[in-house]
N, C-alpha and C positions, 0 to 999 in steps of 0.2 A: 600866768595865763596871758596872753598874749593876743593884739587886736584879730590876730588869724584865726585865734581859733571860738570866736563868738561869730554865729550865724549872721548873715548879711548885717544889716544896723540894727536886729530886735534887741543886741545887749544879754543875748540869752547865752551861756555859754554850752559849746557846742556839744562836749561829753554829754550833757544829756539828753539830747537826741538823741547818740548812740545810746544810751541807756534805754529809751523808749525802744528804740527797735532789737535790743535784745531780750528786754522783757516780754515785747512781744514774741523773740525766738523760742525763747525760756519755756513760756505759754505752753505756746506750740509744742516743744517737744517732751514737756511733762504730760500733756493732755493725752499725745500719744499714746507713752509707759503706761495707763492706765485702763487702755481698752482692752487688752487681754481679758483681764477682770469683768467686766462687762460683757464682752463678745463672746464667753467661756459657751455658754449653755446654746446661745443661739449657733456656735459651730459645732458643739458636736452633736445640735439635730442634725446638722446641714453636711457635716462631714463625714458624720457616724464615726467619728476617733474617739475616745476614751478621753476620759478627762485628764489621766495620768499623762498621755500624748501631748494635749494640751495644755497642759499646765508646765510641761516640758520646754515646748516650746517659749513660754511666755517668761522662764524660769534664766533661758538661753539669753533673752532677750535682758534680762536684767543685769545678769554676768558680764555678757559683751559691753553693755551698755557702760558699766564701770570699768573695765580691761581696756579700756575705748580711752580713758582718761589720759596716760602718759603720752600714746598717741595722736590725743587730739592735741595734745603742751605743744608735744614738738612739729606736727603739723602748723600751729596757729604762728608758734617762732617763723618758721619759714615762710609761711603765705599772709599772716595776717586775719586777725579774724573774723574779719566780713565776708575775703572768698570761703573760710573753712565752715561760718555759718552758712552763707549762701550754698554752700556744697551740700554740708551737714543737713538743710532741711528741702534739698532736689531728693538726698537720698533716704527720706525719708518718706518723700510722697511717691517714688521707685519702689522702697518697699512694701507698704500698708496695699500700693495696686498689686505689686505682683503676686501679695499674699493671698489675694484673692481668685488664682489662679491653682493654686496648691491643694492638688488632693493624698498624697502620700504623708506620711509623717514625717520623712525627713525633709522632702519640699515644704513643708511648714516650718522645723525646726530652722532652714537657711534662710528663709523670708521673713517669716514671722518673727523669728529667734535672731538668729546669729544677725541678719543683715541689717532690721528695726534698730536691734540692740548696740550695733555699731555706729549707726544714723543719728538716734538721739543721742548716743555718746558725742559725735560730732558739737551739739548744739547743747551742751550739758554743762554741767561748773564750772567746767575748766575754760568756756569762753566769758563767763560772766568775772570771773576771777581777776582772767587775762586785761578785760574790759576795764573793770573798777582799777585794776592797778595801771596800765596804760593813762588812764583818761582823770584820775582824783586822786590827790591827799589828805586836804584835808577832810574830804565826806568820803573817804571809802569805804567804813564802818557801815555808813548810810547803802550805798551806793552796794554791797556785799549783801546786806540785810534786803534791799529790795529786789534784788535777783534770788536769795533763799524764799522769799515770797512770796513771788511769779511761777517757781518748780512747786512751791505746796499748790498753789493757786488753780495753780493749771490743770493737776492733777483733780481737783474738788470742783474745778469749775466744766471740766468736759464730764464727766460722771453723768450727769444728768442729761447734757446734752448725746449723750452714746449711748444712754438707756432707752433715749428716745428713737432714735436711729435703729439698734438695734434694734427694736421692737414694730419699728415702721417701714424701713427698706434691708431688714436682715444685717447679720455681720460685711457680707460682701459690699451690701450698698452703703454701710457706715465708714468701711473702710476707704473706700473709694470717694467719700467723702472726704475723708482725712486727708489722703493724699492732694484731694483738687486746694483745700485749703491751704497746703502745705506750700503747694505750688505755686501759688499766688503768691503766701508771703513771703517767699525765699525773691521772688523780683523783688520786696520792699526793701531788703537786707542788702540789694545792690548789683544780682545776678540776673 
């Protein structure tokens, strides 16, 4: 480690800053993969689809979401993974808004599904991974475990906040919520 790469004179060393702000991404886009779940019932008052439609879509989203891995590797090789997060969670809060515009099933299956499921791919293992290993040796054990942490977390930690949403401004307005948050913290990530 080298004096470069400890933050101005706090002596802190800099990786985990970077770690703070991708647990914060981690957060973020596990919280997302989980509103499906949540959002189920309040969209198909709101949309009159089927639950089999919906659960489709949400199903879409999980698939892409891991098919999303090899190309998020070779994406972060070439950019780095601050742009491919900060990219990763713009297309995230793209998606969750535009999902809200979706009244057909297959326009949900490409917003909802395919495009979410791409997005959080973007912001998913494979950066936390890339992270730990760039950034630590000897804590990468550490530094590995608290990004698998931040994906349980994230997940158990918006649940309650999306049951609130859903039940207070509907799936659209939680959605839409999603996204503004997203948007915000994809500038903290550098973008």
């Amino acid at each position: 480690m080298t004096a470069g790469q400890r933050r101005g004179g706090t002596g802190v060393y800099y990786g985990w800053v970077v770690v703070a702000v991708t647990v914060a991404a981690l957060l973020l886009a596990a919280g997302g993969r989980s509103a499906p779940g949540v959002f189920l019932l309040p969209m198909e008052a709101d949309l009159g689809l089927s639950r089999s439609v919906l659960s489709l879509a949400g199903s879409l989203g999980m698939l892409t979401f891991g098919l999303a891995a090899p190309f998020t590797g070779g994406l972060i090789d070439r950019h780095g993974p601050r742009r491919v997060a900060t990219v990763g969670l713009l297309a995230v809060a793209v998606a969750f808004a535009v999902s809200t515009l979706a009244r057909s099933p297959l326009a949900l299956h490409l917003t909802w599904g395919v495009f979410s499921g791409v997005a959080t791919g973007l912001v998913g293992s494979v950066l936390g991974a890339t992270v730990a290993t760039r950034w630590f040796r000897r804590r990468r054990g550490l530094v590995v475990g608290l990004f698998g942490a931040a994906t349980s977390a994230g997940q158990l930690m918006f649940i309650p906040l999306l049951t609130v949403l859903a039940s207070s401004v509907g799936w659209k307005g939680g959605s839409l919520a999603l996204a503004a948050w997203r948007w915000r913290w994809r500038r903290w990530c550098g973008g």
